[in-house]
Backbone as a printed PyTorch tensor [residue, N CA C, xyz], in Angstrom:
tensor([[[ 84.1780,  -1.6880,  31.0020],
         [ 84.2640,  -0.4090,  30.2880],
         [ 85.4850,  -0.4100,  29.3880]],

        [[ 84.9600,  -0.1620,  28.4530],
         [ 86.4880,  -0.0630,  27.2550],
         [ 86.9720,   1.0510,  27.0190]],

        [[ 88.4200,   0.9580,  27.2130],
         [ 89.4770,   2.6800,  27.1770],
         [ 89.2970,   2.8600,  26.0850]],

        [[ 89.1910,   4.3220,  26.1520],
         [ 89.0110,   5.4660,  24.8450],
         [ 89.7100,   6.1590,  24.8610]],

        [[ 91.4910,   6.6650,  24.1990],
         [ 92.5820,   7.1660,  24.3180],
         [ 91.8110,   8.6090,  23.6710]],

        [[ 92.2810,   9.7140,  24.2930],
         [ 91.8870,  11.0410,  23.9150],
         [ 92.3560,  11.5400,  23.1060]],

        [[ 91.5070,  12.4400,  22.6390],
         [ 91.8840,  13.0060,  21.2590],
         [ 93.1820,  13.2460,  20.5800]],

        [[ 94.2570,  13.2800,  19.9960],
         [ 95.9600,  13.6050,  19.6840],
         [ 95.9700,  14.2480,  18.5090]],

        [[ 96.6720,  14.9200,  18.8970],
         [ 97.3730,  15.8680,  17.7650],
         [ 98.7490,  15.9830,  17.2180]],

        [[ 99.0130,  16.2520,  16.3430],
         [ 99.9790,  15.8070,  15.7290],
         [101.6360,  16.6110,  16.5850]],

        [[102.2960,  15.5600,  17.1210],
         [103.2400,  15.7040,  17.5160],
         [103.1460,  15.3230,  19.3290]],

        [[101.8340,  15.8760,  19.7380],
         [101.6250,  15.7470,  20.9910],
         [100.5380,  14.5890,  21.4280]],

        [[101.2810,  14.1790,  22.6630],
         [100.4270,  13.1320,  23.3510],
         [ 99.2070,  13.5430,  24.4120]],

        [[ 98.4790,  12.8110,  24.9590],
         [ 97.4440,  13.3710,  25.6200],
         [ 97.6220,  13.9980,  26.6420]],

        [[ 97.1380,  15.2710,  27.2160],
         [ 97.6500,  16.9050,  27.7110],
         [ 97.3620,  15.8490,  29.5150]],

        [[ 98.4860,  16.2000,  30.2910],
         [ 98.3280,  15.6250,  31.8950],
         [ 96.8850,  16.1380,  31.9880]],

        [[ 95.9490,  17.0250,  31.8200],
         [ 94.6080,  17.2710,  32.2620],
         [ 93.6770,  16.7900,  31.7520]],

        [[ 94.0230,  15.7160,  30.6560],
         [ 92.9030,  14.7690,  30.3600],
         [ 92.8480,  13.1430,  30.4140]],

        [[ 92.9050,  13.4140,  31.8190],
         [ 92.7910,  11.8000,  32.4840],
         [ 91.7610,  10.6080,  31.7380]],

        [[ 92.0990,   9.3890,  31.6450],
         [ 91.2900,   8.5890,  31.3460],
         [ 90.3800,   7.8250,  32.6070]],

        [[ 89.4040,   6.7480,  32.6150],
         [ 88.8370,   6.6730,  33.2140],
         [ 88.7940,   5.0230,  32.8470]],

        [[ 89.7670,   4.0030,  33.5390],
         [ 89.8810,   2.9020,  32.8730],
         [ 89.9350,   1.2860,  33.6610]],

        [[ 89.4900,   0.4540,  33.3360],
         [ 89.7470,  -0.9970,  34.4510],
         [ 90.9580,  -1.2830,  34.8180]],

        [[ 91.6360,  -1.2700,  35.9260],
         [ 93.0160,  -1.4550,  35.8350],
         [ 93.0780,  -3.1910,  35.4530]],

        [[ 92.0460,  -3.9550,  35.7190],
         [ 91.7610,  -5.5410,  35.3880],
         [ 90.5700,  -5.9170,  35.5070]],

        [[ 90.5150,  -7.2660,  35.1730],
         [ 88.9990,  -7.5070,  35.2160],
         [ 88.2910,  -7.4370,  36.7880]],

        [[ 89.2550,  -7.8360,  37.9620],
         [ 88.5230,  -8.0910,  39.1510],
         [ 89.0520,  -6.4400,  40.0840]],

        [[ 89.0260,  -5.8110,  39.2400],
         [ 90.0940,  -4.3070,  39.5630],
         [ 88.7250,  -3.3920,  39.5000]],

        [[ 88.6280,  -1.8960,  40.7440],
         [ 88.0980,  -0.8060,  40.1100],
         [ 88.7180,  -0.3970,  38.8700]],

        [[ 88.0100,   0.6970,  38.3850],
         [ 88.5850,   1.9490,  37.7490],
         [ 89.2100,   2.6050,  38.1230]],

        [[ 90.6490,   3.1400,  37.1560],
         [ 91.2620,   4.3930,  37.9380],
         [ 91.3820,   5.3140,  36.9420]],

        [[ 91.9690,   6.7390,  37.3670],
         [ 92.2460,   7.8350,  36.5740],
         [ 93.6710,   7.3240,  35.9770]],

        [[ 94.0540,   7.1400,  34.8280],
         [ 95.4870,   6.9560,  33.9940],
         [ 95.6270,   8.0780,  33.2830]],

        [[ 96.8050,   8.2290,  32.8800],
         [ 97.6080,   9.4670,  32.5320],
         [ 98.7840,   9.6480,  31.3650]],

        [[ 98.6240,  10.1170,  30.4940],
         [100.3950,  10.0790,  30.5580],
         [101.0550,  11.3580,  30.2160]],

        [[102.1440,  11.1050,  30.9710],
         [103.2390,  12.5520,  31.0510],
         [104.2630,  12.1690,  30.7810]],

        [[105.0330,  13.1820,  30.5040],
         [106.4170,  13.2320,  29.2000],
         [107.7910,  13.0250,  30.8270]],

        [[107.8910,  11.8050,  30.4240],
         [109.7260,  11.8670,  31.3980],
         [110.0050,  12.5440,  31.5920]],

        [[110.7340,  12.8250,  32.7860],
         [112.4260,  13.7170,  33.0240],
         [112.6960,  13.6030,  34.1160]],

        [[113.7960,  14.3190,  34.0120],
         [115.0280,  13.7620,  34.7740],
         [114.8230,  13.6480,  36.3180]],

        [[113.9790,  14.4050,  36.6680],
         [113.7380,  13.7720,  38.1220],
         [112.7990,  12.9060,  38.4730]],

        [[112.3230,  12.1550,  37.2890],
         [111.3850,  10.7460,  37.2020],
         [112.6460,   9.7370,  37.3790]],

        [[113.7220,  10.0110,  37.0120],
         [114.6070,   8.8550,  36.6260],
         [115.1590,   7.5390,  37.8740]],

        [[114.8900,   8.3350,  39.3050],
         [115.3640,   7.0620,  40.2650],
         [114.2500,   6.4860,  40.2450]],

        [[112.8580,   6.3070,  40.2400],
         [111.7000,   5.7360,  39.8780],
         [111.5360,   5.3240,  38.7610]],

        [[111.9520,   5.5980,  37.6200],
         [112.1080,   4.9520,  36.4410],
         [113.6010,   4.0880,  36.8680]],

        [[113.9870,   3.6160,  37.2590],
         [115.3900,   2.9500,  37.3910],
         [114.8150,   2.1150,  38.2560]],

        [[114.5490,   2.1870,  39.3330],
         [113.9570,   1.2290,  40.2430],
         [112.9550,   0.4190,  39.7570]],

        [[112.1170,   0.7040,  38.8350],
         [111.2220,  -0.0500,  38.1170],
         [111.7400,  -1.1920,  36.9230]],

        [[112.7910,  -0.3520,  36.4660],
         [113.4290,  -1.2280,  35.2830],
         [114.2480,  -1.9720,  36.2320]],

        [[114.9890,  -1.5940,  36.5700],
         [116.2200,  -3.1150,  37.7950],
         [114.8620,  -4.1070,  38.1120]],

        [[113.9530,  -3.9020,  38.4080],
         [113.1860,  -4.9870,  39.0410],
         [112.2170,  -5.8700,  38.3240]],

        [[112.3950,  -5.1420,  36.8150],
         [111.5990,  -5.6970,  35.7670],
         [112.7300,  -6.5520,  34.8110]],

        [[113.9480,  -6.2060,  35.2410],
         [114.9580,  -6.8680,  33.7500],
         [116.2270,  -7.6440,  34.2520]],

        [[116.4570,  -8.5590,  34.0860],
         [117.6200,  -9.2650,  34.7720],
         [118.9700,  -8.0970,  34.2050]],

        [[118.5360,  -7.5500,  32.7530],
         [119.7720,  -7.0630,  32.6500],
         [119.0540,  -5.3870,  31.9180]],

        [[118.7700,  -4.6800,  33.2670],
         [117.8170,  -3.4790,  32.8140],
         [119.3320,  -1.9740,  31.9360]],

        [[117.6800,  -1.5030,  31.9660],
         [118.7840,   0.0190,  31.0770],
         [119.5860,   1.0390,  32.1470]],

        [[120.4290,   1.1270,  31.8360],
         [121.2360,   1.7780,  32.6660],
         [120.8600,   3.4310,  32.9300]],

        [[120.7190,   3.8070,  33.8740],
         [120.2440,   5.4800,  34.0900],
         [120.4080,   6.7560,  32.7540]],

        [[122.0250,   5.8280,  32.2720],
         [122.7370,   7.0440,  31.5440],
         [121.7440,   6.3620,  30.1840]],

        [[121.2840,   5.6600,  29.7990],
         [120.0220,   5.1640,  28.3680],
         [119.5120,   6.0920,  28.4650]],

        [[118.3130,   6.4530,  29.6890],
         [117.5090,   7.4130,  29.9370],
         [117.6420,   8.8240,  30.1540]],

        [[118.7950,   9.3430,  30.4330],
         [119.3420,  10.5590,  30.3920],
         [119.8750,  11.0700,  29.0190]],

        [[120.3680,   9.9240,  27.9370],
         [120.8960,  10.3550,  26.9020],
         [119.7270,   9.8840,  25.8690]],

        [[118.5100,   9.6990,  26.5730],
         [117.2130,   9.8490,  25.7600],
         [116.1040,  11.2330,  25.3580]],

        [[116.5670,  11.2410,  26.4920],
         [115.7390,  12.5710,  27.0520],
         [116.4540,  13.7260,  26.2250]],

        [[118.0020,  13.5270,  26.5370],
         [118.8150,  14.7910,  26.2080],
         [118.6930,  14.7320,  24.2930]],

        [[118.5070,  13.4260,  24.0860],
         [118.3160,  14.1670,  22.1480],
         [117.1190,  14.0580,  21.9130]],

        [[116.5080,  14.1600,  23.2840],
         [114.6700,  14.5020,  22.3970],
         [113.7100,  13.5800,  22.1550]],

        [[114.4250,  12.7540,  22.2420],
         [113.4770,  11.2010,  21.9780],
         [111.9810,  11.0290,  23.2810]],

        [[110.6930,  10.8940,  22.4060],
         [109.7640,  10.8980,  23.3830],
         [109.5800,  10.0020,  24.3120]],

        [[109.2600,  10.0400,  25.7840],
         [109.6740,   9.2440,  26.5030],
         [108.9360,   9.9410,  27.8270]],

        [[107.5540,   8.3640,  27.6760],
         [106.6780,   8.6270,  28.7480],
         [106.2080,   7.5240,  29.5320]],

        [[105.6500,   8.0600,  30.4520],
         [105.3710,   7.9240,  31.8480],
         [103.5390,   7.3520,  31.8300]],

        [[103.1930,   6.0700,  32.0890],
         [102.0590,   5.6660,  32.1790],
         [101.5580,   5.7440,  33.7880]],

        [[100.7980,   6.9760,  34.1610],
         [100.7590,   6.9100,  35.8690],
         [ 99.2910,   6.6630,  36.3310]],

        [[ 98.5050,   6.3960,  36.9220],
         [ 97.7150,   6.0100,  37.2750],
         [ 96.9390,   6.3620,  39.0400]],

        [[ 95.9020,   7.1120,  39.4190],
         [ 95.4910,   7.5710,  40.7950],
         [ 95.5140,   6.4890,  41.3020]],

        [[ 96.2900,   6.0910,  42.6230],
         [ 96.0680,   4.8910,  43.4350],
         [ 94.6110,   4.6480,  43.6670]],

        [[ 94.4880,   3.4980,  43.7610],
         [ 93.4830,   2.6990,  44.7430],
         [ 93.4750,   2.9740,  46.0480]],

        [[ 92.0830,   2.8570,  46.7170],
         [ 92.2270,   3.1310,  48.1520],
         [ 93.1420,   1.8450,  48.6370]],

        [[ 94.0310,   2.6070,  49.4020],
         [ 94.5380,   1.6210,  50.6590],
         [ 96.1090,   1.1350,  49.1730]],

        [[ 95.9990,   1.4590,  47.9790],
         [ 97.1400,   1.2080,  47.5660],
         [ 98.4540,   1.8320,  47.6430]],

        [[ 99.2780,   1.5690,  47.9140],
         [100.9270,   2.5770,  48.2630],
         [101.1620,   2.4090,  47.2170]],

        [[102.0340,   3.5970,  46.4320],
         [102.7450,   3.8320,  45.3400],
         [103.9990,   2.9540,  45.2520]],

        [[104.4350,   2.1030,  44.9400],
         [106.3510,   1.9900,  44.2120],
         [106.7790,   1.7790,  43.3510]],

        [[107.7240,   2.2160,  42.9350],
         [108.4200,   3.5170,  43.8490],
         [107.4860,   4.7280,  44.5760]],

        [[107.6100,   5.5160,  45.3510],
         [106.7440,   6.3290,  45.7060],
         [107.1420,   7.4960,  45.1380]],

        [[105.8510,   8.3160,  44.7040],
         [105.6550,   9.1980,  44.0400],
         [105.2450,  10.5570,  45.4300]],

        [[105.4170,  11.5470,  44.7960],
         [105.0400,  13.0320,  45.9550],
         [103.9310,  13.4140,  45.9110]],

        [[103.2320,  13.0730,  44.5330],
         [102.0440,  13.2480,  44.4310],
         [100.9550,  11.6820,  44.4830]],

        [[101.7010,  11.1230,  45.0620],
         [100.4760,   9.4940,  45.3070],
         [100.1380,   8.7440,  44.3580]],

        [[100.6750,   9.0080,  43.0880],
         [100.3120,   8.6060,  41.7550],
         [101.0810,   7.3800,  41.7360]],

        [[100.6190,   6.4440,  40.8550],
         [100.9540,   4.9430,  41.3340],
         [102.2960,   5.2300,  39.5290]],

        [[103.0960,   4.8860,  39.2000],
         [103.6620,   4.5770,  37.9660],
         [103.2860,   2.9200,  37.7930]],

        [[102.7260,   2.9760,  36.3740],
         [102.4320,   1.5910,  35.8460],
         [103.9210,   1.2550,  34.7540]],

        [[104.1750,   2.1050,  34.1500],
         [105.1920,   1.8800,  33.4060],
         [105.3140,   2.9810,  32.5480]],

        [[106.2790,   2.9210,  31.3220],
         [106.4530,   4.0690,  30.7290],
         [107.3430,   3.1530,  29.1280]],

        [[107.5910,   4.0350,  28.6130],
         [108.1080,   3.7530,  27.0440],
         [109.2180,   5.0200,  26.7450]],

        [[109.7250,   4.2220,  25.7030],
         [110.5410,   5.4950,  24.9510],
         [110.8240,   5.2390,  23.6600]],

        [[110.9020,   6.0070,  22.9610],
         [110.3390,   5.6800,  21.4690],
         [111.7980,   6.6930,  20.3610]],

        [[111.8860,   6.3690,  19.2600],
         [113.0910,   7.2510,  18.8560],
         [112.6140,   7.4650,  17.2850]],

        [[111.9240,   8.2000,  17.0670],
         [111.3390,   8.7680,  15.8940],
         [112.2330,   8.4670,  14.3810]],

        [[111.7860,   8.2930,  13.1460],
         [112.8990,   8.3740,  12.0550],
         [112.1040,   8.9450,  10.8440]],

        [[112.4120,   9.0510,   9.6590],
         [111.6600,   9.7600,   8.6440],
         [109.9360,   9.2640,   8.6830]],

        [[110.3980,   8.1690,   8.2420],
         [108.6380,   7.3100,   8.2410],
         [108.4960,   6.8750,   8.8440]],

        [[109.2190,   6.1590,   9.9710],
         [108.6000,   5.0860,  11.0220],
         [109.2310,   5.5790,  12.5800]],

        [[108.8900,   4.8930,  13.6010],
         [108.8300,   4.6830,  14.6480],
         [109.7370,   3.5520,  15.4790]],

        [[110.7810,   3.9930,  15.9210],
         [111.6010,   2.9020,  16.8750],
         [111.3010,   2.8610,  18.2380]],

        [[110.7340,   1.5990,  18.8370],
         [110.3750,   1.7230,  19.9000],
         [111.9930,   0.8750,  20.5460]],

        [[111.8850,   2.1350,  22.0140],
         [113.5540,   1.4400,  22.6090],
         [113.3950,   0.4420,  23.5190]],

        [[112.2880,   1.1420,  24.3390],
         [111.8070,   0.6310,  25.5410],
         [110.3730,   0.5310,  25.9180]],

        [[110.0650,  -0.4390,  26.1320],
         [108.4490,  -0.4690,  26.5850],
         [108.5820,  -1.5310,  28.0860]],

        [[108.3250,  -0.7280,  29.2560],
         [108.3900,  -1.7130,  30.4570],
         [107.0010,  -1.0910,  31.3780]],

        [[106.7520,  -2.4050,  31.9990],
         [105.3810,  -2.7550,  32.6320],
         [105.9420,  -2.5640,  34.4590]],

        [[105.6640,  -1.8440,  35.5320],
         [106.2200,  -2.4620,  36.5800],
         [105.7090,  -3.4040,  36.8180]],

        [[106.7340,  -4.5990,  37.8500],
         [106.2280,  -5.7150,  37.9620],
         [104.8630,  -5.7990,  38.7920]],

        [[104.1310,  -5.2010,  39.6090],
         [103.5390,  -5.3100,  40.3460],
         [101.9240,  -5.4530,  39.1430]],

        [[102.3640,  -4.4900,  38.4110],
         [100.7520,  -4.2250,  37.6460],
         [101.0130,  -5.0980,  35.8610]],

        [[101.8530,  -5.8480,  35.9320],
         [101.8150,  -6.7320,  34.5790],
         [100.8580,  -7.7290,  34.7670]],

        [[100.6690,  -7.9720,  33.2340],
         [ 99.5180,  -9.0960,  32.8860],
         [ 98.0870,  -8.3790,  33.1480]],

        [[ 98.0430,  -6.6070,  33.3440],
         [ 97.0210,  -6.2480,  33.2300],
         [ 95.8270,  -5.2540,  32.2900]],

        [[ 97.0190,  -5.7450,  31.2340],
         [ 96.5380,  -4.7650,  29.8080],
         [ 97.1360,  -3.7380,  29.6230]],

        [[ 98.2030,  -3.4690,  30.0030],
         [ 98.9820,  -1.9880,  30.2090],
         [100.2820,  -1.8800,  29.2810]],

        [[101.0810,  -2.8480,  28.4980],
         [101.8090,  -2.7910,  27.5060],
         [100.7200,  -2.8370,  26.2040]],

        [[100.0210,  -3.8780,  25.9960],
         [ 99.3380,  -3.2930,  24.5690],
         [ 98.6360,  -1.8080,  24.9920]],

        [[ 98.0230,  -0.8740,  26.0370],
         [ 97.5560,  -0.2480,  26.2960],
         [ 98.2010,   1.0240,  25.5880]],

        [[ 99.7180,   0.7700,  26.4160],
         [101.0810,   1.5900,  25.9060],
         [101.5240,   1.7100,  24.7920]],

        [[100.9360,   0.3580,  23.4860],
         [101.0850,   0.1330,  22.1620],
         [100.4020,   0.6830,  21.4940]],

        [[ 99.1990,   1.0290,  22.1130],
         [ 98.1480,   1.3410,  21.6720],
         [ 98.4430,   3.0880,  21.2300]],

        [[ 98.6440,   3.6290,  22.7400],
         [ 98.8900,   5.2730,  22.5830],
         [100.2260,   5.4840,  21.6820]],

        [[101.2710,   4.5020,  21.6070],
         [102.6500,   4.3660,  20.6530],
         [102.0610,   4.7300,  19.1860]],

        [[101.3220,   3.8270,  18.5220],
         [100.9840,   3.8170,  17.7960],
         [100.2060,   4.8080,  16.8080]],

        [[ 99.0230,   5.0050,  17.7480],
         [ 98.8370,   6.4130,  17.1100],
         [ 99.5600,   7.6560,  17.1510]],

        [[100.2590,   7.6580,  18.3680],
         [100.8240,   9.0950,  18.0810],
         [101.9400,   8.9520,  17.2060]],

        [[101.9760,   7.9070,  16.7680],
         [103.2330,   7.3920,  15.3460],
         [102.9970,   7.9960,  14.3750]],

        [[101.3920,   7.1430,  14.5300],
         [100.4130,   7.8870,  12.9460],
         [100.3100,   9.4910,  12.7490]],

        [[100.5690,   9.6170,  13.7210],
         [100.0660,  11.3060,  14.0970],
         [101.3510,  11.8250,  13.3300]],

        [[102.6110,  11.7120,  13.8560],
         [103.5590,  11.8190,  12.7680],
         [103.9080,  11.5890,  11.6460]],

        [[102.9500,  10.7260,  10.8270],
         [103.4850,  10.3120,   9.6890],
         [103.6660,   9.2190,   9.5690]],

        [[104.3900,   8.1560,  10.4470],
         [104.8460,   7.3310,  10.4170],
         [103.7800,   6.1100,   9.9070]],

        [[104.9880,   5.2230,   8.8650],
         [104.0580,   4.4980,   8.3560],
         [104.4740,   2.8680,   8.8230]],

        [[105.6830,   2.9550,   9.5570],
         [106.2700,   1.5770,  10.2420],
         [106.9590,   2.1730,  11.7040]],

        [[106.1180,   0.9250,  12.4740],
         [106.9000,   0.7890,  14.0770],
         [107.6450,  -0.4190,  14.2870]],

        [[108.9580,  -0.0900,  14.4210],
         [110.3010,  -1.4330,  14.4880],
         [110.1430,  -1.8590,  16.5010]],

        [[110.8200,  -2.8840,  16.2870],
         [111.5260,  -2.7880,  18.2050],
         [112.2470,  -3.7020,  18.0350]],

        [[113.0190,  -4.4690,  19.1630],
         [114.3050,  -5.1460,  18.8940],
         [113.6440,  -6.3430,  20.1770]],

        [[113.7190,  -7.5890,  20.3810],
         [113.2080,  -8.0910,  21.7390],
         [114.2780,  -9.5040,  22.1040]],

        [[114.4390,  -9.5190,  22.8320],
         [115.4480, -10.5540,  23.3120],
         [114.2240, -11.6440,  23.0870]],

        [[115.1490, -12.5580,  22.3390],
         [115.1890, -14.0450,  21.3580],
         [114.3320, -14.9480,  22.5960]],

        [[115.0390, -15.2600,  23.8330],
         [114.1110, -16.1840,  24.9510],
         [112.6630, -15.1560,  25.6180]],

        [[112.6780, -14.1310,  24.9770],
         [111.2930, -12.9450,  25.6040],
         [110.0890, -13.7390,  25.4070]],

        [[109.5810, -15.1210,  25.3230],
         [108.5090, -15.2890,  25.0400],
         [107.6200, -15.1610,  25.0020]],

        [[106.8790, -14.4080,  26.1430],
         [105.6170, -14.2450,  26.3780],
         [106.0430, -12.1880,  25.6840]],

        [[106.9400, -11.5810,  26.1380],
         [106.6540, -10.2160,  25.0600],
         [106.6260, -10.2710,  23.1750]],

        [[107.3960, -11.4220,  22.9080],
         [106.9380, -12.0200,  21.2400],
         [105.8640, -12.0170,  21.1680]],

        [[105.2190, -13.4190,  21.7700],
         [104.0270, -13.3450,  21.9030],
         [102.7760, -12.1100,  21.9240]],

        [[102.7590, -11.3850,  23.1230],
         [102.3730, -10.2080,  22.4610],
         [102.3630,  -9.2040,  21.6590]],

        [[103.7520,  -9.0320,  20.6250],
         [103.9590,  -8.4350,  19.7140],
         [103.2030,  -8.6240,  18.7150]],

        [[103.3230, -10.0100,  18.7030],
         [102.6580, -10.9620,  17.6200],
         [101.0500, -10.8830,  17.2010]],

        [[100.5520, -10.7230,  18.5880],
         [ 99.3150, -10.8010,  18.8280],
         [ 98.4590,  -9.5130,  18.1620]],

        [[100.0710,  -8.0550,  19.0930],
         [ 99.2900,  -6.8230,  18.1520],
         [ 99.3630,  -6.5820,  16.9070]],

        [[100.1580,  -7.5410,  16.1150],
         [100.6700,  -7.3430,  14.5400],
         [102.0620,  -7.3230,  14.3430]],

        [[102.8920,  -7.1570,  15.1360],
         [104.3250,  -6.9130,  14.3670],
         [104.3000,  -8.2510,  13.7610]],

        [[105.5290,  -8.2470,  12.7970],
         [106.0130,  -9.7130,  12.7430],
         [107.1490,  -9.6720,  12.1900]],

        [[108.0660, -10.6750,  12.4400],
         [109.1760, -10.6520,  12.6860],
         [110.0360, -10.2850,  11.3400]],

        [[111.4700,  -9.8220,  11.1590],
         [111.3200,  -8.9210,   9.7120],
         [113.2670,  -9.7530,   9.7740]],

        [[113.9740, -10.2270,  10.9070],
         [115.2600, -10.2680,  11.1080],
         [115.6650, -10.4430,  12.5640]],

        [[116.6110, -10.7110,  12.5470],
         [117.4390, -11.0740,  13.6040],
         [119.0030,  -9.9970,  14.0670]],

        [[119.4460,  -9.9600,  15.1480],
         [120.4140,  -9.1690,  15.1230],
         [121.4160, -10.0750,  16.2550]],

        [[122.1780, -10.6990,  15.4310],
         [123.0940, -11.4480,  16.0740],
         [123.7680, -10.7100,  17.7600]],

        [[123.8230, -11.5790,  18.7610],
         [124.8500, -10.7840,  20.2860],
         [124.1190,  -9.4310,  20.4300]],

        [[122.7370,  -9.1070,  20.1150],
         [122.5980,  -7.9550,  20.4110],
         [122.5450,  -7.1910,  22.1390]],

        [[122.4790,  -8.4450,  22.4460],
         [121.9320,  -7.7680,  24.0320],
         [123.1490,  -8.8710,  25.3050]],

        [[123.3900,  -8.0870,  26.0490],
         [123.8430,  -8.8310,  27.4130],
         [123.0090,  -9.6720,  27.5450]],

        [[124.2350, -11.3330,  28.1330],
         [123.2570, -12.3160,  28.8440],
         [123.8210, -13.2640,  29.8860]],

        [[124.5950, -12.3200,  30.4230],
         [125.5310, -12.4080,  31.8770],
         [126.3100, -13.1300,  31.0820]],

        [[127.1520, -13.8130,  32.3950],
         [128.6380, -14.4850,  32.2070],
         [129.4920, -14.2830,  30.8550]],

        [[129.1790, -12.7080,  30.7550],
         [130.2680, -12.6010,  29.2160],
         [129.6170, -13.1960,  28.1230]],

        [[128.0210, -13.2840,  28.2600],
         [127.6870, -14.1770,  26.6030],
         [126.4420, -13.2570,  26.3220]],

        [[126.0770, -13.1230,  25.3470],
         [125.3460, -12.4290,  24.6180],
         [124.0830, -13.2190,  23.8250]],

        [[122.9870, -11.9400,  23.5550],
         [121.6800, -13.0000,  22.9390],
         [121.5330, -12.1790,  21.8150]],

        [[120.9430, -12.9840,  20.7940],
         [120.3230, -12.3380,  19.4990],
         [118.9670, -11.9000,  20.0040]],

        [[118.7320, -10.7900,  19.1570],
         [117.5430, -10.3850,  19.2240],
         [116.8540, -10.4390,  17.9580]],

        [[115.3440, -10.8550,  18.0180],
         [114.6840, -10.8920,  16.9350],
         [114.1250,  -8.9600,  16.7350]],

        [[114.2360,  -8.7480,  15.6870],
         [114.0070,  -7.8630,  15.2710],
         [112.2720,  -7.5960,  14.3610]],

        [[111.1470,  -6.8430,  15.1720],
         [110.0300,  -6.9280,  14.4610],
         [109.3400,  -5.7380,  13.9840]],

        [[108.2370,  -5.7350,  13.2240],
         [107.8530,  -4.3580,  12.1390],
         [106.5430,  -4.6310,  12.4670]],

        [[105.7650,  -3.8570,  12.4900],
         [104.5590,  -3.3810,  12.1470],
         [104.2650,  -2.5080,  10.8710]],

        [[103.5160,  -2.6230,  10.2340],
         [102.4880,  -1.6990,   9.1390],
         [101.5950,  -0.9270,   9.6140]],

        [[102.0650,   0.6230,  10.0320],
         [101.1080,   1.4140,  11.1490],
         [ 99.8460,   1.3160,   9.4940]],

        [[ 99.9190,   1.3670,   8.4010],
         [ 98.7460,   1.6130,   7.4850],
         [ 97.9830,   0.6000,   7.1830]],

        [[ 98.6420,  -0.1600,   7.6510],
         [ 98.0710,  -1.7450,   7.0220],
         [ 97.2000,  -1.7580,   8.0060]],

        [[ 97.5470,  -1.5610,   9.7480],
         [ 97.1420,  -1.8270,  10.7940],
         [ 95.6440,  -1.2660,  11.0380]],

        [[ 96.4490,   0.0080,  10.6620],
         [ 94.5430,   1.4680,  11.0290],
         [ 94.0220,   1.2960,   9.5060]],

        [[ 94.0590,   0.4410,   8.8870],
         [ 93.3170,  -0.4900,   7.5120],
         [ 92.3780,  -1.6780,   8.4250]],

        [[ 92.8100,  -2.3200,   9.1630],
         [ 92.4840,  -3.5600,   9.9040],
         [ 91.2350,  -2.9180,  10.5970]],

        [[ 91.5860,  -1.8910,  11.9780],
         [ 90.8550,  -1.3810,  12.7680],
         [ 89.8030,  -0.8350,  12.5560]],

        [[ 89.6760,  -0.3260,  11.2450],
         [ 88.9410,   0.8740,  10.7760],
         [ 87.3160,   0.2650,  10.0590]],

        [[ 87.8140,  -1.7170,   9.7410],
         [ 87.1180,  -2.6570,   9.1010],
         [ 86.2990,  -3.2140,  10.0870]],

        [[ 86.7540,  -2.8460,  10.7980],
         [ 86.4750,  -3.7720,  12.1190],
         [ 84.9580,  -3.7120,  12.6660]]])
């Protein structure tokens, strides 16, 4: 069955009451997926997910001083599977697959963060997350989506690549890489018009 992201409107993402109905993988049921807007008492579950996804993850105060200037920043959650436990655990049983955060600009779209928890990667759920990024980009206006990705990220290049960005620059020491040394990050763009030009041919 192929996901069908729900209807969007301009500024807003899809309303928590209109669940999707989607493969979590190929040898996977279906589950109900979701997405809801961060905050602050998502954040020890959003923290626990990133420490375990990043040798050198975002620090709590990223996500607090995301939230606090507005920057959209959501939550990919998903109805467990029978017999599946949530982790982090959730109050309401809802499994978190991952989440994004995105930082809006005149015409385009900065994506900050896009993380997968480790448990449910490699199962279609970052392009999934690119997917809903994207349009609700378009939905704004936006006619370019940037992101920044650490230089040894190979297999997330790789998928960048795959959905269209391509690479536009480099940003010398951008990121921690323990022992006091630092990594460049390649810096990549998408053409949100060029892109929903592609799709639309299709």
């Amino acid at each position: 069955m192929k996901a069908v992201l729900p209807a969007w409107t301009s500024g807003l993402w899809p309303a928590p009451t209109e669940p999707q109905v989607r493969p979590s993988a190929a040898s996977r049921p279906e589950r109900l997926i979701v997405f809801e807007p961060m905050r602050e008492s998502d954040l020890d579950a959003v923290q626990t997910v990133e420490s375990q996804a990043y040798a050198h993850p975002w620090s709590r105060r990223h996500f607090h001083d995301s939230l606090k200037a507005g920057y959209p920043a959501m939550l990919l959650l998903a109805q467990a599977l029978p017999g599946e436990v949530a982790h982090p655990p959730r109050a309401d049983g809802r499994v978190l697959l991952g989440y994004l955060v995105a930082m809006p600009g005149v015409d385009e779209v900065h994506l900050l963060n896009i993380t997968v928890a480790t448990a449910h990667q490699r199962q279609g759920w970052a392009r999934f997350m690119l997917d809903a990024l994207a349009l609700w980009s378009r939905g704004q206006g936006a006619q370019w989506l940037w992101l920044e990705v650490r230089q040894s990220n190979a297999p997330a290049r790789s998928l960048y690549e795959r959905y269209g960005f391509a690479q536009v620059g480099l940003r010398k020491g951008y990121y921690p890489a323990g022992h006091f040394q630092r990594e460049d990050a390649v810096v990549m763009s998408l053409n949100l018009v060029a892109a929903a030009a592609v799709e639309a041919s299709r």
